[in-house]
C-alpha positions, 0 to 999 in steps of 0.5 A: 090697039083701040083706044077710047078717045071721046065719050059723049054726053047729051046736054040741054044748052051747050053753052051752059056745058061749056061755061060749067065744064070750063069755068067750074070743073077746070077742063079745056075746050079741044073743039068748037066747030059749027056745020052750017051745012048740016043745019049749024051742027055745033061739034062740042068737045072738052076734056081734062087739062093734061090729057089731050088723047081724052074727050067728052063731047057736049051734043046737043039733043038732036030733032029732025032728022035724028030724033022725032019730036017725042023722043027728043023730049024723051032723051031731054026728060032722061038727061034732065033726071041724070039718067042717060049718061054719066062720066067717072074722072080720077083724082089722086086726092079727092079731098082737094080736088072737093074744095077746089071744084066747090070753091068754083061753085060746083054743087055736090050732091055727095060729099066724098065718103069712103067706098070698097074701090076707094074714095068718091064723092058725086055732083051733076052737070046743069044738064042733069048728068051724073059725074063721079069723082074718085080716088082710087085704091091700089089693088 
């Protein structure tokens, strides 16, 4: 059987990902490991609190040898502008969890509104990548 284990998302400042996925969104740090010998590569993964099978790594926008300078500049103006990525989580009450991640300082940029799959509502990492919060109906 294949699983999905770990998703990724590009991040400007990986230390503003994990203060922001930690502190404000209410997620664990599951790894935090640098690689000196490949140029002091961090390995950055986070994920729900509960849900240890599940991650999200916060990579760092790569350059030489992965990246050419223009590209690099490419994936961080796409990034910025939330269009590389995004991540859907799930809540059994969408509400709640609204005035919870707000009361941490989460800045939503949808409130949550009803839609034909449930109730969702949506805010952006510092980074610029979108998040989705959702409610889901019963099908």
């Amino acid at each position: 059987m294949i699983k999905i284990a770990t998703a990724q998302l590009w991040v400007l400042d990986q230390d503003e990902a994990l203060a922001f996925y930690t502190q404000k969104v209410g997620m664990e740090v599951r790894m935090d490991v640098t690689v000196a010998e490949m140029g002091n590569f961090r390995w950055l993964a986070v994920g729900p609190v509960g849900q240890p099978d599940v991650s999200i790594v916060l990579m760092a926008i790569p350059g030489q040898p992965v990246f050419d300078d223009t590209t690099q500049a490419q994936v961080r103006e796409l990034t910025a502008k939330g269009a590389s990525g995004a991540v859907f989580l799930t809540t059994d009450d969408v509400d709640a969890a609204y005035a919870e991640l707000s009361a941490r300082g989460v800045e939503f940029n949808e409130k949550p509104t009803d839609q034909p799959y449930g109730r969702d509502c949506g805010f952006r990492d510092p980074s610029g990548n979108n998040i989705r919060l959702t409610q889901l109906k019963e099908m």
